[in-house]
RODO-2510 file (C-alpha; in nm, 4 decimals, decimal comma):
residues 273
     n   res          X          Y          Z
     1     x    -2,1795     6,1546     0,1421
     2     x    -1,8403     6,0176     0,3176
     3     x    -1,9978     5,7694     0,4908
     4     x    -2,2116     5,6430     0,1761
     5     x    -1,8532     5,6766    -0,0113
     6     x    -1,6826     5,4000     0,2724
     7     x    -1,9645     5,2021     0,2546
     8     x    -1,9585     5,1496    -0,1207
     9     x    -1,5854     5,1471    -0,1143
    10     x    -1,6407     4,8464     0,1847
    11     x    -1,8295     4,6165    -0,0335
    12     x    -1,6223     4,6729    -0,3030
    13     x    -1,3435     4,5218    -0,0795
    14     x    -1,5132     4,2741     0,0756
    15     x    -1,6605     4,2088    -0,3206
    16     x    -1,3034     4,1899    -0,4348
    17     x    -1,1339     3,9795    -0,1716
    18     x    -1,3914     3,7032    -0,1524
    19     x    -1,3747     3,6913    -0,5232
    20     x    -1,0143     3,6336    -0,5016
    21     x    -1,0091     3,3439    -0,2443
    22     x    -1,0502     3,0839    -0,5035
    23     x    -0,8298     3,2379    -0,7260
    24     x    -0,5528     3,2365    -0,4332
    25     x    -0,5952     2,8844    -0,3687
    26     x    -0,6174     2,7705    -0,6844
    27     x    -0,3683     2,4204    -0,8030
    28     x    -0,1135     2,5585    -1,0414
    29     x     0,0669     2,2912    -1,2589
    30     x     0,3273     2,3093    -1,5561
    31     x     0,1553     2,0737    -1,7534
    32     x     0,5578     2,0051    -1,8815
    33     x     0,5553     1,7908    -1,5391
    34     x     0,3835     1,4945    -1,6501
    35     x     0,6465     1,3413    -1,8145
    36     x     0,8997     1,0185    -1,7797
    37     x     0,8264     0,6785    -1,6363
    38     x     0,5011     0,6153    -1,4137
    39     x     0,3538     0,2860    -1,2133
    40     x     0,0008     0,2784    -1,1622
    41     x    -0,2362     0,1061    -0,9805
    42     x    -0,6646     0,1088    -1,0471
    43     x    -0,8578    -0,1675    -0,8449
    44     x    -1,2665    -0,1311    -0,8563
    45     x    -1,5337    -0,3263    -1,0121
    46     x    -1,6115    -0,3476    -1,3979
    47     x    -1,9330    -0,4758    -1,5524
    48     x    -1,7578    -0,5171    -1,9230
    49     x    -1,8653    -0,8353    -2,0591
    50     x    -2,1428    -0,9194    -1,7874
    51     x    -2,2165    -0,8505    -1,4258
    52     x    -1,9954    -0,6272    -1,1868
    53     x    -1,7025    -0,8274    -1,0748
    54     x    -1,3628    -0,6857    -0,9026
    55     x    -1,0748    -0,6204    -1,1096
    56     x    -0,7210    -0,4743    -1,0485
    57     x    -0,4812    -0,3636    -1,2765
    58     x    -0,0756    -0,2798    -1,2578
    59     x     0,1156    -0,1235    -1,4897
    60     x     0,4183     0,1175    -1,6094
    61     x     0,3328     0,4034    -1,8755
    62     x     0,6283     0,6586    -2,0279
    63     x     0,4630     0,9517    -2,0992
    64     x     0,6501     1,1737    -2,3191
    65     x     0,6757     1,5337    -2,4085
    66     x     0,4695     1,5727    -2,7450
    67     x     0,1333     1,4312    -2,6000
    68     x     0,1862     1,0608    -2,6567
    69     x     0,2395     0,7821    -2,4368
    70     x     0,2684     0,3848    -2,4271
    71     x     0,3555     0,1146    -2,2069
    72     x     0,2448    -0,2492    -2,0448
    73     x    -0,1015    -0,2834    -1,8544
    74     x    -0,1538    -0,6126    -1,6442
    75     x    -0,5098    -0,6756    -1,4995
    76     x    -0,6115    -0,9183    -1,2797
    77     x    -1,0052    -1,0324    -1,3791
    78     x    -1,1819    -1,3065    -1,2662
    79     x    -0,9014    -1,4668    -1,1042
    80     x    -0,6893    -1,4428    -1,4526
    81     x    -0,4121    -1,2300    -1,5317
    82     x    -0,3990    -1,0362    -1,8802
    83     x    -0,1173    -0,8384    -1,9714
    84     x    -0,1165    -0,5816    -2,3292
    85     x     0,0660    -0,3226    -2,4443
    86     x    -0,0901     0,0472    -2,4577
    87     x    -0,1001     0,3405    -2,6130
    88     x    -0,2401     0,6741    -2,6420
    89     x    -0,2496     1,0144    -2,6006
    90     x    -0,2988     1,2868    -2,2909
    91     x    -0,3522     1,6258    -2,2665
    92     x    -0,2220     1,7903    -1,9164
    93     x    -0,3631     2,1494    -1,8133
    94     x    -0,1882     2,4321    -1,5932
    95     x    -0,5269     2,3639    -1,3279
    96     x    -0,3622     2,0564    -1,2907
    97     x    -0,6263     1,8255    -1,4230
    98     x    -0,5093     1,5456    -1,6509
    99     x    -0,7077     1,3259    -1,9014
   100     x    -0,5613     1,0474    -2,1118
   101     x    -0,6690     0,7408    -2,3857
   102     x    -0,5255     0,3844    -2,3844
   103     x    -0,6192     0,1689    -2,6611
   104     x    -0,4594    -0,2065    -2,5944
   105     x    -0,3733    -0,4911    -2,8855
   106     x    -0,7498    -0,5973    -2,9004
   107     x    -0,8020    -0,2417    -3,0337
   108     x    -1,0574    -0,1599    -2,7392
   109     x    -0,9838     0,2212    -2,5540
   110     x    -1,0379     0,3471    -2,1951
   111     x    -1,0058     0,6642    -2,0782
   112     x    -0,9087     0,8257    -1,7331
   113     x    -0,9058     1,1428    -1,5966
   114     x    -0,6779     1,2607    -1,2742
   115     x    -0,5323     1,5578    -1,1274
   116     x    -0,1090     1,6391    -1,1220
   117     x     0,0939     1,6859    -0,8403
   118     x     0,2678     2,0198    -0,8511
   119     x     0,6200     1,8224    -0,8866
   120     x     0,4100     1,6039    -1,1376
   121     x     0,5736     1,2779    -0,9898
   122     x     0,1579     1,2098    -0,8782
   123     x    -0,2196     1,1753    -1,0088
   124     x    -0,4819     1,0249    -0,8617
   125     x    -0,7424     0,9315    -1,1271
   126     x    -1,0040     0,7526    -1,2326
   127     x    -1,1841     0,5266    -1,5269
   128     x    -1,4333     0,7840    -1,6799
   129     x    -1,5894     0,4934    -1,9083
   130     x    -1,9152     0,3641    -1,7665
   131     x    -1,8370     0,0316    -1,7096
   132     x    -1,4897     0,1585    -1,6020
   133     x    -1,2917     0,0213    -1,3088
   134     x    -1,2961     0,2743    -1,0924
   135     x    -0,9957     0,4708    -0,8694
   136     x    -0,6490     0,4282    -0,8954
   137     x    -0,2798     0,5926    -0,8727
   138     x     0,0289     0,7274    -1,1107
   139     x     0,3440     0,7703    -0,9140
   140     x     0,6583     0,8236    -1,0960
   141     x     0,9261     0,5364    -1,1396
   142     x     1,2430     0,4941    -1,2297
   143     x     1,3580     0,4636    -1,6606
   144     x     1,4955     0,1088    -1,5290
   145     x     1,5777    -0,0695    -1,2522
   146     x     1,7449    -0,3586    -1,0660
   147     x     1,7906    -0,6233    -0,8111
   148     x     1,8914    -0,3458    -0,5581
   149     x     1,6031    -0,1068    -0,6298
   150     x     1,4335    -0,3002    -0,3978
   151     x     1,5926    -0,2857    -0,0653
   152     x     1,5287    -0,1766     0,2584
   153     x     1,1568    -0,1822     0,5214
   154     x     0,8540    -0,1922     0,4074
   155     x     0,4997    -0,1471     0,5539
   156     x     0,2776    -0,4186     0,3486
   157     x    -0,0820    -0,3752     0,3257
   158     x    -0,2750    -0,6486     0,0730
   159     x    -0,6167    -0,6694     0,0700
   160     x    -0,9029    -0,8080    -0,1984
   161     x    -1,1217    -1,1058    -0,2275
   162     x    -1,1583    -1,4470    -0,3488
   163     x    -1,2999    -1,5896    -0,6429
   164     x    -1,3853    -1,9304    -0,8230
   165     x    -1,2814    -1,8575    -1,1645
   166     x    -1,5440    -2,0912    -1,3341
   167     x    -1,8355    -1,8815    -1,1777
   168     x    -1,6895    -1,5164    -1,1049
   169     x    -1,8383    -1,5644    -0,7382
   170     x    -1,6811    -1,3810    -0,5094
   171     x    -1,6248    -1,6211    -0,1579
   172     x    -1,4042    -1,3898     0,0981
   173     x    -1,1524    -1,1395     0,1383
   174     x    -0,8103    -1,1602     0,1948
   175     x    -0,6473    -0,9057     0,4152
   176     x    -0,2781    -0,8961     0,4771
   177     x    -0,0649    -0,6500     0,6836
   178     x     0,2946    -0,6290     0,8194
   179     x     0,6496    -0,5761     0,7580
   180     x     0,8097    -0,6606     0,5094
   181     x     1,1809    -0,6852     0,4334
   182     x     1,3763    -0,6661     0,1280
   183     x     1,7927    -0,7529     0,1360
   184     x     1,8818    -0,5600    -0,2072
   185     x     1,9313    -0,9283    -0,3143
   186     x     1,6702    -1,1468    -0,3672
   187     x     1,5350    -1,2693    -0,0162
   188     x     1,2325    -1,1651     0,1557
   189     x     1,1310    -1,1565     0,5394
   190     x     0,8146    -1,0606     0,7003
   191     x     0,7442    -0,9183     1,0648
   192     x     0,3593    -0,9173     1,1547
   193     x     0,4560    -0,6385     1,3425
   194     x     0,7156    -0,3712     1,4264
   195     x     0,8214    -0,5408     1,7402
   196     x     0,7928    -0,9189     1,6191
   197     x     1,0360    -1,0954     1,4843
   198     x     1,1232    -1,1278     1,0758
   199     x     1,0699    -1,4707     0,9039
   200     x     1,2249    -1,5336     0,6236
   201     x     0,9209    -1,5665     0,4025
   202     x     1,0182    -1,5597     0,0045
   203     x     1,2504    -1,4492    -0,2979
   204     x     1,1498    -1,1720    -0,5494
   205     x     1,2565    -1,1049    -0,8838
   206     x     1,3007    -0,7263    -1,0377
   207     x     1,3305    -0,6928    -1,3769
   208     x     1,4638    -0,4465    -1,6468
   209     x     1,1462    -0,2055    -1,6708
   210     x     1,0989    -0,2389    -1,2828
   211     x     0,7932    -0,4911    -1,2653
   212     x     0,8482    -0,7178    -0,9687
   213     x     0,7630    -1,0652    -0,9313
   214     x     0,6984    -1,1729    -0,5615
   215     x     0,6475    -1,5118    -0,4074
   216     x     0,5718    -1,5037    -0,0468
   217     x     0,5314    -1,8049     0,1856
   218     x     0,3345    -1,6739     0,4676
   219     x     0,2256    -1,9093     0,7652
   220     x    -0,1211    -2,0294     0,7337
   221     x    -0,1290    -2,2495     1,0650
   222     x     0,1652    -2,4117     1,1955
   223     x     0,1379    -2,7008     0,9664
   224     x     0,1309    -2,5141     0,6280
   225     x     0,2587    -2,2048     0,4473
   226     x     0,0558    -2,0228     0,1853
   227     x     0,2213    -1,9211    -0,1198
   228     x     0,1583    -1,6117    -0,2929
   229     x     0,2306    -1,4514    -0,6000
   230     x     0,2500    -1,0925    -0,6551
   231     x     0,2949    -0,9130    -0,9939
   232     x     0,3910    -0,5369    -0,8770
   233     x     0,5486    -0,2644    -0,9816
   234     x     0,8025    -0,0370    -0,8189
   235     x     0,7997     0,3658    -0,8355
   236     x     0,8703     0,6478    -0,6318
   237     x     1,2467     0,5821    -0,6533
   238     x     1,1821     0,2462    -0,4746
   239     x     1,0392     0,3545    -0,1873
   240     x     0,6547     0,2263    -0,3108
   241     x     0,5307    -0,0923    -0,4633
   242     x     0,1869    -0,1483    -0,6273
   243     x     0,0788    -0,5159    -0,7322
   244     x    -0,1618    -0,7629    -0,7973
   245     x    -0,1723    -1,1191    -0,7141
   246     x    -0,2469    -1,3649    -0,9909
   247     x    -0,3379    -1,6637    -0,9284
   248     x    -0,4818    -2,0236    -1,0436
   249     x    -0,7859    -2,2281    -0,9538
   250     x    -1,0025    -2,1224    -0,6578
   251     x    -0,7336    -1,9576    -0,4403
   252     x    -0,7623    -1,5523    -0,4171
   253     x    -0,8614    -1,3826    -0,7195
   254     x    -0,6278    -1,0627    -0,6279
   255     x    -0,4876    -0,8546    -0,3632
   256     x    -0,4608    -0,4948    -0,4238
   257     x    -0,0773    -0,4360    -0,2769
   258     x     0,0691    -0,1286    -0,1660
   259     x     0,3672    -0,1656     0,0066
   260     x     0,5448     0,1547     0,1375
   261     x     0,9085     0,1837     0,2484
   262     x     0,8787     0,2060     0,6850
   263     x     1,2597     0,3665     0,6941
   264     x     1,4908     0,4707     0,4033
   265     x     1,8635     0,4245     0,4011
   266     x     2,0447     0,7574     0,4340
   267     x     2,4214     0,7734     0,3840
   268     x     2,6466     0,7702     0,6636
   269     x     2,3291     0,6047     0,8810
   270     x     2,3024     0,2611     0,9959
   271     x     2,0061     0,1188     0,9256
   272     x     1,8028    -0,2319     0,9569
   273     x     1,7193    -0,4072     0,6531
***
């Protein structure tokens, strides 16, 4: 009878601890953390209005406490950039999952679902429409910003394709990595690598609501520079940047930026910029 007893009282256990595994790892969020100032980023393909073709999208969204939120959404689609004003509504949950609405000025709504970061300053998420773009990024921003938000080393990474806006035909990618480096002013260099030298390579432009306007001249060959124009947007307390490139004619439709700070000034440390 004792031993039938500790078996029983075994499986119970064994019963009760795997049961609680899940419930031991399980994401906890206040949903009281998504709230304030976000930049996003979504980049994917959408087959509104025809065929699958890329698209990528920047914007900034406030998100306030009562279930509402609004801001400016700029998307880059065949090789043209729109930019409308949102708004909508969101409903965060303590398992950390996240789902919101934006309806823009044409009166046309998309929806996304994500999940929080405990501190809330994160969600990955995606378009859950059909013909939806597909993945993309929330990271918290600043309420505004100014020429010296941007300062400091970055690691660049662009990458996308090209397009010939009269026939939505994709023709290449563009891929673009390095350094790049920003003076708290308004200049720009670039360093292919970490050892290489910088070239001074541009001028940006940071306004009021932290979008970022970004012209780059980049060495094609050693005859010719490329220019390129970035529309981005800067969160995480300056340290990340997340843009699209628009652009005119036949040249690249977009490049899907993220550009993330290599070394952060700390006070009372020299540092390179």
């Amino acid at each position: 009878m004792r031993v039938g007893a500790n078996v029983r009282r075994y499986f119970f256990l064994l019963f009760a601890w795997i049961f609680a595994l899940p419930v031991a790892h399980a994401a906890v969020c206040d949903p009281k953390a998504f709230h304030g100032v976000y930049g996003f980023s979504l980049a994917g393909a959408t087959t509104i209005g025809g065929p699958a073709r890329p698209v990528a999208v920047v914007g900034r969204l406030v998100v306030d406490d009562s279930g509402d939120l609004s801001g400016i959404s700029s998307a880059s689609f065949t090789g043209l950039i729109f930019g409308n004003r949102v708004t909508g509504k969101y409903e965060a949950h303590t398992d950390c999952s996240v789902t919101w609405t934006l309806q823009d000025d044409s009166g046309s709504f998309q929806h996304f679902a994500g999940t929080l970061s405990a501190d809330g300053g994160h969600v990955a998420f995606r378009q859950t429409d059909p013909d939806g773009a597909g993945n993309g990024i929330l990271l918290r921003t600043m309420d505004g910003c100014s020429v010296s938000s941007l300062a400091g080393t970055f690691q660049l990474t662009a990458s996308g394709s090209t397009v010939d806006v009269n026939t939505a035909v994709d023709s290449g990618r563009v891929s673009l990595r390095g350094v790049l480096i920003a003076d708290g002013a308004r200049d720009l260099s670039f360093a292919s690598g970490p050892d290489k030298p910088a070239l001074a390579v541009g001028s940006h432009e940071v306004l009021d609501d932290c979008f970022v306007k970004f012209v780059l001249e980049l060495p094609a060959d050693e005859h010719q520079a490329a220019a390129m124009h970035f529309r981005a947007i800067l969160a995480d307390n300056g340290r990340e940047v997340l843009g699209i490139k628009p652009i005119r004619g036949r040249l690249p439709r977009f490049a899907r930026l993220l550009s993330k700070r290599a070394s952060r000034a700390e006070p009372g440390r020299n540092h390179a910029t």
